[in-house]
VOROBA-513155 format. One record per residue (C-alpha): residue number from 1; residue in one letter; x, y, z. Coordinates in nm, 3 decimals, decimal comma, padded with zeros to 5 digits. Layout:
! residues N
<dodo NUM; vonu a; east X; north Y; up Z>
...
This chain:
! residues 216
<dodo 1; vonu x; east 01,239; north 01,436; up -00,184>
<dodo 2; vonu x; east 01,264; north 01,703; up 00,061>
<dodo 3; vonu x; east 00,922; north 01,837; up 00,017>
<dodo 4; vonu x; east 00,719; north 01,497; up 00,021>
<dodo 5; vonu x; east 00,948; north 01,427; up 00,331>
<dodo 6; vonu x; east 00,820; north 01,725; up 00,534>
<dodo 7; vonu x; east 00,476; north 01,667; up 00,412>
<dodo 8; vonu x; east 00,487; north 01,294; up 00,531>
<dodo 9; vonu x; east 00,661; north 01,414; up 00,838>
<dodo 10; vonu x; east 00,400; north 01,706; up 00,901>
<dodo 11; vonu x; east 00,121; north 01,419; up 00,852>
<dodo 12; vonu x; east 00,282; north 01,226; up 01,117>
<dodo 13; vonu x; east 00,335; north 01,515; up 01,360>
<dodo 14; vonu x; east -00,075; north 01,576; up 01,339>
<dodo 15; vonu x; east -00,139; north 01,226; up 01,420>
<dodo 16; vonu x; east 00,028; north 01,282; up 01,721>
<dodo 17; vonu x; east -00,084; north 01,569; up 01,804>
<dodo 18; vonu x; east -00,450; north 01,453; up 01,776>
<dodo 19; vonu x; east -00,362; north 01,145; up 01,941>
<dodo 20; vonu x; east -00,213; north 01,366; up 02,262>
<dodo 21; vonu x; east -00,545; north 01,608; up 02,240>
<dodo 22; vonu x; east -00,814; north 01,312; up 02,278>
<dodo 23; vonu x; east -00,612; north 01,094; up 02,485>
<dodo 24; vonu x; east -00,796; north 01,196; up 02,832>
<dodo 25; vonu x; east -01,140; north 01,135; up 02,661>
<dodo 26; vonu x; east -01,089; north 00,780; up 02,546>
<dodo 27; vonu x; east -01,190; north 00,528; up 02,709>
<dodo 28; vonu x; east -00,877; north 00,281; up 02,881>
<dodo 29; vonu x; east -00,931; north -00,014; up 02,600>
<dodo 30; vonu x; east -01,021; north 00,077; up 02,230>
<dodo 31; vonu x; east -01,139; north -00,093; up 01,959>
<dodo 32; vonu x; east -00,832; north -00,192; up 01,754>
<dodo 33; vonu x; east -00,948; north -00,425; up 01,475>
<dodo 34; vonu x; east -01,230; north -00,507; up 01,289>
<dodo 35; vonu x; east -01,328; north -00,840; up 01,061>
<dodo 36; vonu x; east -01,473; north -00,826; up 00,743>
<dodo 37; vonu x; east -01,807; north -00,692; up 00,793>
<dodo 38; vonu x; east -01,668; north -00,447; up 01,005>
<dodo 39; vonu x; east -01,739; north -00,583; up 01,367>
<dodo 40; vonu x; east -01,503; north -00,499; up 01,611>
<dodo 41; vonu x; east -01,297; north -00,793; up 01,733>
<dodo 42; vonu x; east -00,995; north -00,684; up 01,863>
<dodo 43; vonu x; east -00,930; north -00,411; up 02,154>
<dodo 44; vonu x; east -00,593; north -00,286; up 02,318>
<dodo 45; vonu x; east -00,489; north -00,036; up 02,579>
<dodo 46; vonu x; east -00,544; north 00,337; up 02,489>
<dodo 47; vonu x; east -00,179; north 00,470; up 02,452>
<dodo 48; vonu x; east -00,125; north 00,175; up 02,227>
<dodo 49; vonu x; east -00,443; north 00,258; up 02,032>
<dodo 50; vonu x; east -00,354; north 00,602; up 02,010>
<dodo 51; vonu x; east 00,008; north 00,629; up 01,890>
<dodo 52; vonu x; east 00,081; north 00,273; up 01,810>
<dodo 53; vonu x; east -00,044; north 00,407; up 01,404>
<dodo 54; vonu x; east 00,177; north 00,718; up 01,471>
<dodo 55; vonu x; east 00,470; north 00,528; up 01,580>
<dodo 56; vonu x; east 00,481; north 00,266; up 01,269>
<dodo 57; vonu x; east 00,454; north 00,578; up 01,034>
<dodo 58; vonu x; east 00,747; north 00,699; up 01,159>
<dodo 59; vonu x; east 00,913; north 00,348; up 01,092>
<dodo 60; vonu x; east 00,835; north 00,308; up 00,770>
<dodo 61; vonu x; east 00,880; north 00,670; up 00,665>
<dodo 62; vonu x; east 01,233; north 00,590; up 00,800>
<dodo 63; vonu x; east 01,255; north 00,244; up 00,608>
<dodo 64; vonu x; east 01,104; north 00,400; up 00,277>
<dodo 65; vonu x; east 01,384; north 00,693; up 00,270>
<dodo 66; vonu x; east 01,658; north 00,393; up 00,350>
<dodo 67; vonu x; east 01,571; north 00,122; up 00,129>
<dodo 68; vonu x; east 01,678; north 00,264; up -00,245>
<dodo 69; vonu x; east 01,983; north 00,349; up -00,061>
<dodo 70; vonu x; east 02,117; north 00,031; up 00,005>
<dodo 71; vonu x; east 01,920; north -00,108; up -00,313>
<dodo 72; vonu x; east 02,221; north -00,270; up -00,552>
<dodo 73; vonu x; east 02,017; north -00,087; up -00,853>
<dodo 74; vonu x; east 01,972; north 00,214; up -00,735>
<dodo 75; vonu x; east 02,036; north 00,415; up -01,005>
<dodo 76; vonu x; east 01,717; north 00,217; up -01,142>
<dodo 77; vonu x; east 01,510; north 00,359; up -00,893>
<dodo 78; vonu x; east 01,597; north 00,738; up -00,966>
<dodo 79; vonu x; east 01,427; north 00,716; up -01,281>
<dodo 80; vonu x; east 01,112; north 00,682; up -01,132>
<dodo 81; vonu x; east 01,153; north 00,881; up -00,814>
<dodo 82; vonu x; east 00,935; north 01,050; up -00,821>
<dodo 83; vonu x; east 00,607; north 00,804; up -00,840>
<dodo 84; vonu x; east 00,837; north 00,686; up -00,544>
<dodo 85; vonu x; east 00,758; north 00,977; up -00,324>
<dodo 86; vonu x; east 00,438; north 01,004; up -00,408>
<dodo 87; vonu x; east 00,401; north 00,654; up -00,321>
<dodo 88; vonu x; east 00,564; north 00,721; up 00,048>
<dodo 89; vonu x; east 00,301; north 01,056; up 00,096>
<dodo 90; vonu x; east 00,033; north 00,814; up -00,033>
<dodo 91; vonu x; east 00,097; north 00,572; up 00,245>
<dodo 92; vonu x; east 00,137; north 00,757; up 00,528>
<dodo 93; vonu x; east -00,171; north 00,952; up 00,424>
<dodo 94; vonu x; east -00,336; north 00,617; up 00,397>
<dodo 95; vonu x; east -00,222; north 00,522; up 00,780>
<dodo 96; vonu x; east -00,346; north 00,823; up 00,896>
<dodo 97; vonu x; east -00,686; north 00,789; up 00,769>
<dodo 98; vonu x; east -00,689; north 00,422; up 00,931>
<dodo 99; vonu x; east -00,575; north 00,608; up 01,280>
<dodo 100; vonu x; east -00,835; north 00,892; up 01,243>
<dodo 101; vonu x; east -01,113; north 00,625; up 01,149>
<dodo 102; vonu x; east -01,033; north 00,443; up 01,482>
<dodo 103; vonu x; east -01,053; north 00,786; up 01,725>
<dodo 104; vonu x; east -01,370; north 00,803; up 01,570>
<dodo 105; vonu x; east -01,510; north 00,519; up 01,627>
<dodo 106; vonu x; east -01,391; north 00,503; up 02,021>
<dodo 107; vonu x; east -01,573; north 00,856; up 02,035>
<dodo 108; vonu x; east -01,882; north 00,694; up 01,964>
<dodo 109; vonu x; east -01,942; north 00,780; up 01,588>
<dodo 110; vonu x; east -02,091; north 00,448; up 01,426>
<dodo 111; vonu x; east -01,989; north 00,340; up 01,097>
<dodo 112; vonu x; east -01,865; north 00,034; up 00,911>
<dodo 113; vonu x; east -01,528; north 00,031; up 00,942>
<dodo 114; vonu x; east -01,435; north -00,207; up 00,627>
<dodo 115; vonu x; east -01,667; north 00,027; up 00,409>
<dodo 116; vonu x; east -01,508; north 00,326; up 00,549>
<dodo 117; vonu x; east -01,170; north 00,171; up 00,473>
<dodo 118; vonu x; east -01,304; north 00,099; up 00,078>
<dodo 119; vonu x; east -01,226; north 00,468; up -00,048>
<dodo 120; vonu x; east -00,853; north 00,447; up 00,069>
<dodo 121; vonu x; east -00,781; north 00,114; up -00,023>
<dodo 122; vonu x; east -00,889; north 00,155; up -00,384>
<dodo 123; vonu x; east -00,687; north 00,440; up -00,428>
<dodo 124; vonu x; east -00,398; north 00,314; up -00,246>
<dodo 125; vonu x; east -00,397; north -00,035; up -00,503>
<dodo 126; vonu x; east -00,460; north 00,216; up -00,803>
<dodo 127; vonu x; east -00,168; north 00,441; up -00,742>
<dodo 128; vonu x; east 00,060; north 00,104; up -00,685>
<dodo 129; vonu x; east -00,060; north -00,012; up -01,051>
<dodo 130; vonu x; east 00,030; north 00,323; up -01,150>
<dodo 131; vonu x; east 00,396; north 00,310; up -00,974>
<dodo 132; vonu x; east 00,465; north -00,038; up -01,111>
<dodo 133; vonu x; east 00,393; north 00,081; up -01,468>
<dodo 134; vonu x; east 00,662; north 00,345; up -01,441>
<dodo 135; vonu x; east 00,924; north 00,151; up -01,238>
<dodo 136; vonu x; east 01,236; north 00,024; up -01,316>
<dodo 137; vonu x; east 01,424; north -00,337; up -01,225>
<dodo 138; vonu x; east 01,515; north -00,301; up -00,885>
<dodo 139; vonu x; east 01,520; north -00,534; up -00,539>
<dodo 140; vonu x; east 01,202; north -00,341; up -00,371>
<dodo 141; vonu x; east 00,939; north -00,179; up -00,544>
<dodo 142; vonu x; east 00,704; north -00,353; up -00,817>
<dodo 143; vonu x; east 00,689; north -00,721; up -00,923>
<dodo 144; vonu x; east 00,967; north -00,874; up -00,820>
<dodo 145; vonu x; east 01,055; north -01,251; up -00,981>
<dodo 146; vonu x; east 01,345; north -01,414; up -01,045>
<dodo 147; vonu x; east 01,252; north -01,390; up -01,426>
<dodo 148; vonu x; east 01,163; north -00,982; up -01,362>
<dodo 149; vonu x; east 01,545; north -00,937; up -01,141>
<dodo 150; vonu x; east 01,680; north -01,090; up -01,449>
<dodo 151; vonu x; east 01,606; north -00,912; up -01,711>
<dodo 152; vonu x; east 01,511; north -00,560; up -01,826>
<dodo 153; vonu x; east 01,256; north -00,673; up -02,067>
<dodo 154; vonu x; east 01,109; north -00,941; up -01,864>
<dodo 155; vonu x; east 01,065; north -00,660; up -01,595>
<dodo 156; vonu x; east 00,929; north -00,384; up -01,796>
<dodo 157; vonu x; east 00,653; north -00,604; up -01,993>
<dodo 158; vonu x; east 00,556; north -00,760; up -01,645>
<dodo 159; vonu x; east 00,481; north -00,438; up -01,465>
<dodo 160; vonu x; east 00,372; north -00,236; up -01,720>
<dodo 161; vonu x; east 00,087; north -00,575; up -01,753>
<dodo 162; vonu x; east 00,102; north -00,597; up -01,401>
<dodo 163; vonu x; east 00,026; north -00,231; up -01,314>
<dodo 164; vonu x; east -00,258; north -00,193; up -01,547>
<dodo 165; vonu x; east -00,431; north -00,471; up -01,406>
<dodo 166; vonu x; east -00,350; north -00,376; up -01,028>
<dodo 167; vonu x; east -00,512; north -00,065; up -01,108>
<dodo 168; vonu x; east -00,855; north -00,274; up -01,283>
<dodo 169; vonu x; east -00,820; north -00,470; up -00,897>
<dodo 170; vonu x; east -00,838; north -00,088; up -00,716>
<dodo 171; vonu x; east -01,105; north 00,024; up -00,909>
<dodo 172; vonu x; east -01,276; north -00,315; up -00,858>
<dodo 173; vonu x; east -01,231; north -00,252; up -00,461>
<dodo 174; vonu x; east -01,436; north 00,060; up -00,497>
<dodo 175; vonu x; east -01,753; north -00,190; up -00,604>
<dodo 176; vonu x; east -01,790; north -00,320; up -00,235>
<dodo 177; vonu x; east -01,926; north 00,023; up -00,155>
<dodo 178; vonu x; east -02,256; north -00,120; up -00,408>
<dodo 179; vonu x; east -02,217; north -00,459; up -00,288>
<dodo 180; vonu x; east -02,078; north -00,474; up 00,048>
<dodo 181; vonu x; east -02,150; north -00,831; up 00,083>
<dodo 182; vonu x; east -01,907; north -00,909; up -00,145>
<dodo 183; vonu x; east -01,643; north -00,696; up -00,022>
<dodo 184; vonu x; east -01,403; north -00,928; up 00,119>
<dodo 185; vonu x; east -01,381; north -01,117; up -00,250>
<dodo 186; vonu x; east -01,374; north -00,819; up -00,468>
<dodo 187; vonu x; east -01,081; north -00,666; up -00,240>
<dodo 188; vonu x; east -00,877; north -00,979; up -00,225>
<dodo 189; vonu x; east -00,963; north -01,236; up -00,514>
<dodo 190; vonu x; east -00,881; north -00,991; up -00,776>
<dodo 191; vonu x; east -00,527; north -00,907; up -00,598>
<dodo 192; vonu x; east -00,436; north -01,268; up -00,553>
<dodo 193; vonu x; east -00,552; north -01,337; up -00,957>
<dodo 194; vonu x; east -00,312; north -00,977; up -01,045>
<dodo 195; vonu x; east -00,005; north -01,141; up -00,800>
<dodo 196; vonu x; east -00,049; north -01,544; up -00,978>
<dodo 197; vonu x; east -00,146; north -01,375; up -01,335>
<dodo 198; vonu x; east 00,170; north -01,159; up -01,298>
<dodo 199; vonu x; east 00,450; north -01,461; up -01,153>
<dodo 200; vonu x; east 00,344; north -01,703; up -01,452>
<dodo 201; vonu x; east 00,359; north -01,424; up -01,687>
<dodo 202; vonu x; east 00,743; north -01,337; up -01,594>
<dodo 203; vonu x; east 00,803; north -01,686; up -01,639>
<dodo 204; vonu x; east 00,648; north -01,734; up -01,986>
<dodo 205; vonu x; east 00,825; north -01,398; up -02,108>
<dodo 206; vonu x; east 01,183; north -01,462; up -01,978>
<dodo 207; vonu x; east 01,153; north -01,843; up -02,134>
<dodo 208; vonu x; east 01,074; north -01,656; up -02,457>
<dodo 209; vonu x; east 01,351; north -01,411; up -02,422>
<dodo 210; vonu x; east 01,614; north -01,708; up -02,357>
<dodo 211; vonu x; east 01,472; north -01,874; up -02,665>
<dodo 212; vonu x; east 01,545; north -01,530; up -02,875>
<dodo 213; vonu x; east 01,920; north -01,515; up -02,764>
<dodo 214; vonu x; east 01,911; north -01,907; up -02,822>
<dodo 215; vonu x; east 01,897; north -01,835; up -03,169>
<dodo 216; vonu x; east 02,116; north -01,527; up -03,202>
């Protein structure tokens, strides 16, 4: 943990830094948000532009290192730590690209931000597939149901599904780069199919477990 820590933490520190060297060449309001076909549509003040990204990092870095400590199955998520970590330098990584994408842009370099953002975001959904394949049952990471917190089983067939096809949905993300004007649907139909596909799945497979013990 310690060495994905000071890598996340070293990641962080050059996002400020970066942030502190252009500050005096921004301009007072930068573009902040972007729709779908990567127009800019939002703006806010520059030191809020600038280390707003930073700042968050540092939050979630925080809540990522707290959350399996307080997590009731712990234990669980020790045995597969280390896809954990990963996941935490993965993310960070991942906000840092989004902060360095928006200096750019206020410096003038034109590009499509939501095509820009397509590289990341496949990778980012792939190597969550990948995580939820390996995890264990646990309050926080992977697909959590009521049918998946209840049983081993349930849990372990549901991600393992779940993950593989979470990974089909990153790769799919990485096809709005060939047909960008169906980006916005191949990034988010294919997630909200994986999350629905994956809730009625638990279901069917803890009804069929009960039904097993029913006739033990």
């Amino acid at each position: 943990m310690k060495k994905i820590l000071l890598a996340a933490l070293g990641v962080i520190l050059i996002a400020f830094l970066i942030s502190a060297y252009f500050y005096q060449q921004m301009p007072e309001t930068m573009a902040s948000h972007w729709n779908v076909q990567g127009e800019v549509d939002g703006y806010m003040p520059k030191v809020w532009a600038l280390f707003l990204m930073p700042l968050m990092s540092v939050v979630l870095l925080i809540l990522f290192i707290f959350l399996p400590k307080i997590d009731p199955l712990k234990k669980n998520i020790e045995k597969f730590l280390n896809y954990y970590e990963w996941f935490i330098l993965i993310m960070i990584i991942f906000l840092f690209y989004i902060h360095m994408l928006t200096l750019l842009f206020s410096l003038g370099i034109e590009f499509n931000m939501t095509q820009a953002l397509v590289p990341a975001l496949g990778i980012l959904i792939f190597y969550l597939g990948a995580m939820m394949k390996n995890s264990k049952r646990n309050w926080f990471i992977g697909i959590r149901t009521p049918w998946t917190l209840s049983s081993d089983v349930v849990w372990e067939k549901t991600n393992i599904l779940g993950g593989k096809l979470f990974q089909v949905a990153g790769g799919l993300v990485f096809l709005t780069l060939v047909v960008p004007d169906y980006g916005f649907w191949l990034m988010i139909l294919p997630l909200l199919a994986v999350v629905v596909f994956s809730f009625v799945y638990s279901y069917l497979e803890f009804k069929k477990e009960i039904a097993k013990l029913s006739k033990k």
